[in-house]
N, CA, C and O atoms as a GROMACS GRO file, in nm:
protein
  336
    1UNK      N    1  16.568  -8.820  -3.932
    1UNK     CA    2  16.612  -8.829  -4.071
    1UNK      C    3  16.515  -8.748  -4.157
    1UNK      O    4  16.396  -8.775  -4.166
    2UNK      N    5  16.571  -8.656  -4.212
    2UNK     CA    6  16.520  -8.567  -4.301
    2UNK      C    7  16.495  -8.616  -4.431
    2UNK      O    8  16.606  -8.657  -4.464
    3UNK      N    9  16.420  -8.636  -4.524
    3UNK     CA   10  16.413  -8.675  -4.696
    3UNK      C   11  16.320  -8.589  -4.762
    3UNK      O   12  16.200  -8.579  -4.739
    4UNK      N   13  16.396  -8.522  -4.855
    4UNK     CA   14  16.358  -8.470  -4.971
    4UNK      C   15  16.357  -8.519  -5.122
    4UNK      O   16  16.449  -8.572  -5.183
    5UNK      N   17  16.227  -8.489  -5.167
    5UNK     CA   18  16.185  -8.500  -5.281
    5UNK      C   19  16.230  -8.433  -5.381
    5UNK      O   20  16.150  -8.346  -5.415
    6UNK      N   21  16.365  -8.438  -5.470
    6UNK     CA   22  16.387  -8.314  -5.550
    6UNK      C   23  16.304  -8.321  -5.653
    6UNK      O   24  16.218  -8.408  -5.670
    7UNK      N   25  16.336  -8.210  -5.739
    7UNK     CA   26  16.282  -8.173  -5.842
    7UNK      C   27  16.364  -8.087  -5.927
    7UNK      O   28  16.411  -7.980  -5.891
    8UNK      N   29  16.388  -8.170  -6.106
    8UNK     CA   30  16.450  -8.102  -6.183
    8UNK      C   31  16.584  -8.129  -6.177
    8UNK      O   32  16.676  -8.082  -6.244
    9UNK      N   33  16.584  -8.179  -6.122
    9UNK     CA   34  16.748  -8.312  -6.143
    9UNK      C   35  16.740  -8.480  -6.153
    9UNK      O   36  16.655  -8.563  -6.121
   10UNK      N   37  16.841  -8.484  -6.198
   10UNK     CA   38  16.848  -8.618  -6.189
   10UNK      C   39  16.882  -8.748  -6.063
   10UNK      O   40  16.897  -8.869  -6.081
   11UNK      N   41  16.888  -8.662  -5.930
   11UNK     CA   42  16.866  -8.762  -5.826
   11UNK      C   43  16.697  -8.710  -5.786
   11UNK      O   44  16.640  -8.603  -5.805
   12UNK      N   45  16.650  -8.835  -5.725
   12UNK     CA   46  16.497  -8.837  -5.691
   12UNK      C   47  16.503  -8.800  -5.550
   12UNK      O   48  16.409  -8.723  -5.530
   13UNK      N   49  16.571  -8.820  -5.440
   13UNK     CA   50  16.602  -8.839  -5.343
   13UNK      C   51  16.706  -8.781  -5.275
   13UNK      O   52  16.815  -8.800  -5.329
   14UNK      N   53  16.710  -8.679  -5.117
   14UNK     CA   54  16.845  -8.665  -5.051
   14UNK      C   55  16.750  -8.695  -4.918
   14UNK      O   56  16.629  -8.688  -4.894
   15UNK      N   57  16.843  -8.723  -4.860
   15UNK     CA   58  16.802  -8.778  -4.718
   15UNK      C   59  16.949  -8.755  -4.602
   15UNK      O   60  17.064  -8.789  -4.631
   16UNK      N   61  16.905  -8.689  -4.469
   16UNK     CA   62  16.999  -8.639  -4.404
   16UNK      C   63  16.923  -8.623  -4.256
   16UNK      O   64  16.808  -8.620  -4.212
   17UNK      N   65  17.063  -8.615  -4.207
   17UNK     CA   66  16.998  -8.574  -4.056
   17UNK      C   67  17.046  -8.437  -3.994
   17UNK      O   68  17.138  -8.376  -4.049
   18UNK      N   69  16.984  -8.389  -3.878
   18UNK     CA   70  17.020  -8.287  -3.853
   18UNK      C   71  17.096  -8.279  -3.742
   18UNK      O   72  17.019  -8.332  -3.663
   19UNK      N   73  17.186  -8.253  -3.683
   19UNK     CA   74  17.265  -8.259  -3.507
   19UNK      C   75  17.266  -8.100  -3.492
   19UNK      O   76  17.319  -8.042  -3.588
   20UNK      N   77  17.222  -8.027  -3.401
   20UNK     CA   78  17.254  -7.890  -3.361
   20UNK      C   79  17.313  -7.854  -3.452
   20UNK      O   80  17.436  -7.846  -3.449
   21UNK      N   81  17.206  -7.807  -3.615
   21UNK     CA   82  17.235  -7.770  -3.715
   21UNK      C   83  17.376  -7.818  -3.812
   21UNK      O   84  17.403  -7.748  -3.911
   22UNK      N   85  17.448  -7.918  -3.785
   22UNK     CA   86  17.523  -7.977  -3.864
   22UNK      C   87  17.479  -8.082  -3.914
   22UNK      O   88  17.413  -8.162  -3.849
   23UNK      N   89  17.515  -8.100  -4.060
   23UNK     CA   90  17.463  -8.199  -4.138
   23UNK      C   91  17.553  -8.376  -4.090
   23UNK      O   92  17.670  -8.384  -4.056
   24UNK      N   93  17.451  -8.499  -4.103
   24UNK     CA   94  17.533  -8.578  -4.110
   24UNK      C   95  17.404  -8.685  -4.194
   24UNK      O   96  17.284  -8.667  -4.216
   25UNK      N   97  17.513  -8.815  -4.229
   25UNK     CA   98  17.467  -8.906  -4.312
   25UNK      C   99  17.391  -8.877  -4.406
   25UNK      O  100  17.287  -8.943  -4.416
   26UNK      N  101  17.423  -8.756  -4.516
   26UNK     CA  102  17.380  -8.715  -4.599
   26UNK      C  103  17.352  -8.801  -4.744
   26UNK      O  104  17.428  -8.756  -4.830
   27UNK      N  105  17.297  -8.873  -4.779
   27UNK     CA  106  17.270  -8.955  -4.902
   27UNK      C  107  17.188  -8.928  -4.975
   27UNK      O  108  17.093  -8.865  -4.928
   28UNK      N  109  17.183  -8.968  -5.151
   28UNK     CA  110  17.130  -8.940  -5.266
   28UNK      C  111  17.125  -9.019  -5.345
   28UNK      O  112  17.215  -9.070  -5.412
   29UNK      N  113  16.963  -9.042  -5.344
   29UNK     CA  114  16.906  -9.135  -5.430
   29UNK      C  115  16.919  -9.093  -5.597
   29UNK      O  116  16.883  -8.982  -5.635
   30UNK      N  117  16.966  -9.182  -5.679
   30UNK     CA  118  17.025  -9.165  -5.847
   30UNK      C  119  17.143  -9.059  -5.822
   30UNK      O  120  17.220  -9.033  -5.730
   31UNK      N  121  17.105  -8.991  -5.999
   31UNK     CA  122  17.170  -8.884  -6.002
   31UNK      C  123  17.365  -8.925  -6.030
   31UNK      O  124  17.413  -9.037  -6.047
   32UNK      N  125  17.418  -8.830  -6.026
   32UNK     CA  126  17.570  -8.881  -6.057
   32UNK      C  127  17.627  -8.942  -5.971
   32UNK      O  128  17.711  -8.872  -5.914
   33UNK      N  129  17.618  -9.067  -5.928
   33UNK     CA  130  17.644  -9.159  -5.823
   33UNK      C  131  17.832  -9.064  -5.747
   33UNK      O  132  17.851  -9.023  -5.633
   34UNK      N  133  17.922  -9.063  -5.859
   34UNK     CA  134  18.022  -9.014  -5.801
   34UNK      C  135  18.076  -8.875  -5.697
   34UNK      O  136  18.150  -8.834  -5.607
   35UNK      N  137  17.962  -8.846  -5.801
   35UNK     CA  138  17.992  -8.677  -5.784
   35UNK      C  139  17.855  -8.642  -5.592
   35UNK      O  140  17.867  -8.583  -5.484
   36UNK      N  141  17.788  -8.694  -5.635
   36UNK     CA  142  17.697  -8.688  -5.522
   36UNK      C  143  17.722  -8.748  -5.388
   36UNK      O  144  17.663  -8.719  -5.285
   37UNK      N  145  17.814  -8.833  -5.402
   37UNK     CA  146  17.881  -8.886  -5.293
   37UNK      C  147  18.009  -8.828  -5.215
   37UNK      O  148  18.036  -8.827  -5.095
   38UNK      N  149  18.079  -8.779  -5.330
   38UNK     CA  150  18.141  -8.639  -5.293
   38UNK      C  151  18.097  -8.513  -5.163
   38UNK      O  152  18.117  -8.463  -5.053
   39UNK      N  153  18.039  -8.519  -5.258
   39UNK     CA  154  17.917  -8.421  -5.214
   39UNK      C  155  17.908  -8.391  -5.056
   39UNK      O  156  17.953  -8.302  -4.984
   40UNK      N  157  17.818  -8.523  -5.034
   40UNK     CA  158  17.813  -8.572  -4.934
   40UNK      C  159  17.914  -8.621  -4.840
   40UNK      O  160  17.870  -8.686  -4.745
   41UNK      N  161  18.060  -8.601  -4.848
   41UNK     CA  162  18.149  -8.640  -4.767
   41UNK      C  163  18.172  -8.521  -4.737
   41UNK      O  164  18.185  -8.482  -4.621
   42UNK      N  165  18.181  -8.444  -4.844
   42UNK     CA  166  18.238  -8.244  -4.775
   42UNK      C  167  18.175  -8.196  -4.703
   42UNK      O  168  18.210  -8.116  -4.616
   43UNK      N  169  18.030  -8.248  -4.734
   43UNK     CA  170  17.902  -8.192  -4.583
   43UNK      C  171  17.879  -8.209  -4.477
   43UNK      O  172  17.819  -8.139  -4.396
   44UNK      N  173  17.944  -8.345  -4.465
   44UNK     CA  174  17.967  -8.386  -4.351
   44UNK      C  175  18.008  -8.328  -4.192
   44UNK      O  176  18.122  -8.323  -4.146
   45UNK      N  177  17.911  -8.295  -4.140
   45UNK     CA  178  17.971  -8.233  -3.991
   45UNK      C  179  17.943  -8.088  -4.028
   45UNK      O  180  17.919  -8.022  -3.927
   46UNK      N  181  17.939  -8.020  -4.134
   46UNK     CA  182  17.903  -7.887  -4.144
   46UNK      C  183  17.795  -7.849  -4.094
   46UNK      O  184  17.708  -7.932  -4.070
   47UNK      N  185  17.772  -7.669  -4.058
   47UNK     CA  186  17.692  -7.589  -4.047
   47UNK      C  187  17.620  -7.611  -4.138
   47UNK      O  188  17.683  -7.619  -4.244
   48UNK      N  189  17.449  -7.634  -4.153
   48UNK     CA  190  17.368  -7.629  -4.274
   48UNK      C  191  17.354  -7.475  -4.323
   48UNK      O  192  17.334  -7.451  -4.442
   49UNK      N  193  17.366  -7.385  -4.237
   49UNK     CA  194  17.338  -7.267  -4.298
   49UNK      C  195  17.513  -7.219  -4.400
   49UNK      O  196  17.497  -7.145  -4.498
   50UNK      N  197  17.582  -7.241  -4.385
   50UNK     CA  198  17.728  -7.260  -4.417
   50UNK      C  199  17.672  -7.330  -4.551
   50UNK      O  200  17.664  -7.251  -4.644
   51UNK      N  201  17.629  -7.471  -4.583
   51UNK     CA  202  17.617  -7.532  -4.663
   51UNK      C  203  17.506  -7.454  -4.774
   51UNK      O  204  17.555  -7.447  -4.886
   52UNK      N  205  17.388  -7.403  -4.766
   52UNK     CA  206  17.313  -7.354  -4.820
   52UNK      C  207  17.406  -7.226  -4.864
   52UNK      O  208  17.427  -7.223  -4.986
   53UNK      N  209  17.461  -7.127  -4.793
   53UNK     CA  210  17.523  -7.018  -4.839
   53UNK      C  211  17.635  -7.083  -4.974
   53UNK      O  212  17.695  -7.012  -5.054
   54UNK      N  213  17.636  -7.158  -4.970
   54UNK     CA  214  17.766  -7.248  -5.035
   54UNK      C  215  17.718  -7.244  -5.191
   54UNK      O  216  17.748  -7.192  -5.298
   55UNK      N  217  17.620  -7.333  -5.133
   55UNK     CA  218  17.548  -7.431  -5.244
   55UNK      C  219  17.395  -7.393  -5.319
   55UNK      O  220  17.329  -7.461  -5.398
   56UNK      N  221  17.368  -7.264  -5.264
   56UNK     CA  222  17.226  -7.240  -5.320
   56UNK      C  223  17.280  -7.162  -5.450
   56UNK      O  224  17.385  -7.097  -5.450
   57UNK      N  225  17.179  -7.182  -5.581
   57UNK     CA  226  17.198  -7.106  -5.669
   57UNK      C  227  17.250  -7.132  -5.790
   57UNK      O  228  17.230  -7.082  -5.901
   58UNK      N  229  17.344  -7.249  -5.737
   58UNK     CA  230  17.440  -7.357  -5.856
   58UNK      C  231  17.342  -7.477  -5.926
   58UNK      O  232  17.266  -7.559  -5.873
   59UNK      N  233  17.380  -7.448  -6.086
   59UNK     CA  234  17.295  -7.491  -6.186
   59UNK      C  235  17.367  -7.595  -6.207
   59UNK      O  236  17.462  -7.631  -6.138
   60UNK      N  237  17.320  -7.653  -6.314
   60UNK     CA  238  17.361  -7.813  -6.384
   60UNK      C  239  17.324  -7.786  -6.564
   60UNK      O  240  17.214  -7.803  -6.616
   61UNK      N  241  17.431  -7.748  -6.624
   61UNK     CA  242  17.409  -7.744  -6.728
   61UNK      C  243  17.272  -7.638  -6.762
   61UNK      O  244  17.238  -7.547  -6.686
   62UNK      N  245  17.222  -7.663  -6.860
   62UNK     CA  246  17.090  -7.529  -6.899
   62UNK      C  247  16.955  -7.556  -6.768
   62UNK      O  248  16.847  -7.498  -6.759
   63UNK      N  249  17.004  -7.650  -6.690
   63UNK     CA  250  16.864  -7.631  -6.595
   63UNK      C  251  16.929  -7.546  -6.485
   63UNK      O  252  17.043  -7.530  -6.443
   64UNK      N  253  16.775  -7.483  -6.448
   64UNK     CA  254  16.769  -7.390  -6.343
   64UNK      C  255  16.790  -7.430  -6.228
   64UNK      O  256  16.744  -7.357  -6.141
   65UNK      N  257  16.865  -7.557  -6.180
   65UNK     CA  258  16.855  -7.617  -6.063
   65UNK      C  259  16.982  -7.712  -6.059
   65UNK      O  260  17.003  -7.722  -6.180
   66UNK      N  261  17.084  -7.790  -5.995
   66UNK     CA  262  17.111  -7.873  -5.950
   66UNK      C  263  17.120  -7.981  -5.833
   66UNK      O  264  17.033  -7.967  -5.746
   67UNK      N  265  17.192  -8.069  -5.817
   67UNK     CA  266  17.151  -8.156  -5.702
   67UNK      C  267  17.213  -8.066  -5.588
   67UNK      O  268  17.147  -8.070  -5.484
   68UNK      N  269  17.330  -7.982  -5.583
   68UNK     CA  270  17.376  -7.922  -5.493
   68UNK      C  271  17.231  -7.779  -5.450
   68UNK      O  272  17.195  -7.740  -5.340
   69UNK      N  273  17.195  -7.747  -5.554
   69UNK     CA  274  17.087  -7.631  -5.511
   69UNK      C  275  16.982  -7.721  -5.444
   69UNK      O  276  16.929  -7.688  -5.339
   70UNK      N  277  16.953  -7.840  -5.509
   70UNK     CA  278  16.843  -7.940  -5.444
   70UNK      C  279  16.859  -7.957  -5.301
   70UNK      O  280  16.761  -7.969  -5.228
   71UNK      N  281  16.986  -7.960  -5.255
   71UNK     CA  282  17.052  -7.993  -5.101
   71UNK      C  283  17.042  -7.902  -5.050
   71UNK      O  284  17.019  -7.922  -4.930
   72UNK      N  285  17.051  -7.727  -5.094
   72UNK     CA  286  17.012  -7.605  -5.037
   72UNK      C  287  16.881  -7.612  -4.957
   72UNK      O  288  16.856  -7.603  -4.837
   73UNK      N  289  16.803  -7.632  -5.074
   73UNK     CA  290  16.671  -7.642  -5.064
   73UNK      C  291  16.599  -7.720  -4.969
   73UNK      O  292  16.502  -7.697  -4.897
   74UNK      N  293  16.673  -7.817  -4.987
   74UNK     CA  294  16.636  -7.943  -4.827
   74UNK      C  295  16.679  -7.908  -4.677
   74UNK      O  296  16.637  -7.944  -4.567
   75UNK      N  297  16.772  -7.830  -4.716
   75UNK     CA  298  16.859  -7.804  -4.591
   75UNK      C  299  16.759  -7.699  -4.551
   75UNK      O  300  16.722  -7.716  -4.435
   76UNK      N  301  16.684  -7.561  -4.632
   76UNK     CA  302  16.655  -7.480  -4.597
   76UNK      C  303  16.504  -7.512  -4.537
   76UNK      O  304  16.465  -7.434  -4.450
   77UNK      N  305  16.413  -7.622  -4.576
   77UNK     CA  306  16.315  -7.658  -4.543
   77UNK      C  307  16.313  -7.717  -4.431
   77UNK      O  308  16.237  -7.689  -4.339
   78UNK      N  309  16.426  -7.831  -4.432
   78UNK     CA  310  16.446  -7.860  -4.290
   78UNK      C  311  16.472  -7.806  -4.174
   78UNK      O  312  16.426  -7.849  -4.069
   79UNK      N  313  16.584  -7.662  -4.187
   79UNK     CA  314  16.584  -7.589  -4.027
   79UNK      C  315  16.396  -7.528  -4.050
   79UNK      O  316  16.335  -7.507  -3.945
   80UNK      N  317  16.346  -7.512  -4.136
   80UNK     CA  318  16.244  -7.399  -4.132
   80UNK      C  319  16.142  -7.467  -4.039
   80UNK      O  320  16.081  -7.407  -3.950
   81UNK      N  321  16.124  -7.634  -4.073
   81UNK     CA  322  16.058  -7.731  -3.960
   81UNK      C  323  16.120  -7.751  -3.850
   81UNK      O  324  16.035  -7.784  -3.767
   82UNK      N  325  16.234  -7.748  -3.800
   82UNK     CA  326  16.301  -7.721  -3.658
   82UNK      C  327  16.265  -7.589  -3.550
   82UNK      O  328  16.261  -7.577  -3.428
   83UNK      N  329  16.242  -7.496  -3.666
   83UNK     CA  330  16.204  -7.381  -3.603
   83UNK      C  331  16.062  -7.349  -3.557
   83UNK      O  332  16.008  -7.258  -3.495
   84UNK      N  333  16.027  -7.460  -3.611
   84UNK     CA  334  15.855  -7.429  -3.584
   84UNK      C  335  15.798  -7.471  -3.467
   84UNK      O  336  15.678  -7.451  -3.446
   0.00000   0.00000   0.00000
C-alpha cells in the first residue's frame, strides 16, 4: 500500500496499491468526498502510466495543482520506488 502526502489541495491523503503496474483500492483522505471517489472507481484496474498521462497537469480552480494531478504525482513516485 502506497500513501501519499498531497500538497495544495484539499484532500490530505491518497493511498493505493500497485499490481503489475495497475492501480487498485485507490482512496482519499478529505477533499470532495464525491468527486474523489469517482475518481477512484475509473482507476480502478488501470495502467498507472495511462493514469498519469491522463491526469497530470489538471488544475482546480486558480491553484496550480489538483487532487487528480496529486494522484499523478503519487502514481509517478510510486513506480519510481518499484524501479529502484
Amino acid at each position: 500500500m502506497y500513501q501519499y502526502t498531497t500538497r495544495g489541495v484539499c484532500s490530505r491523503q491518497i493511498s493505493f496499491e500497485l499490481q503489475d503496474g495497475k492501480i487498485h483500492n485507490c482512496q482519499f483522505a478529505g477533499g470532495c468526498n464525491g468527486n474523489l471517489k469517482g475518481i477512484c472507481k475509473l482507476v480502478e484496474g488501470m495502467d498507472a502510466r495511462q493514469v498519469i498521462a491522463l491526469l497530470k497537469g489538471n488544475t482546480c480552480g486558480p491553484k496550480p495543482t489538483s487532487c487528480p494531478d496529486q494522484l499523478a504525482t503519487a502514481l509517478e513516485q510510486a513506480l519510481a520506488e518499484e524501479n529502484q
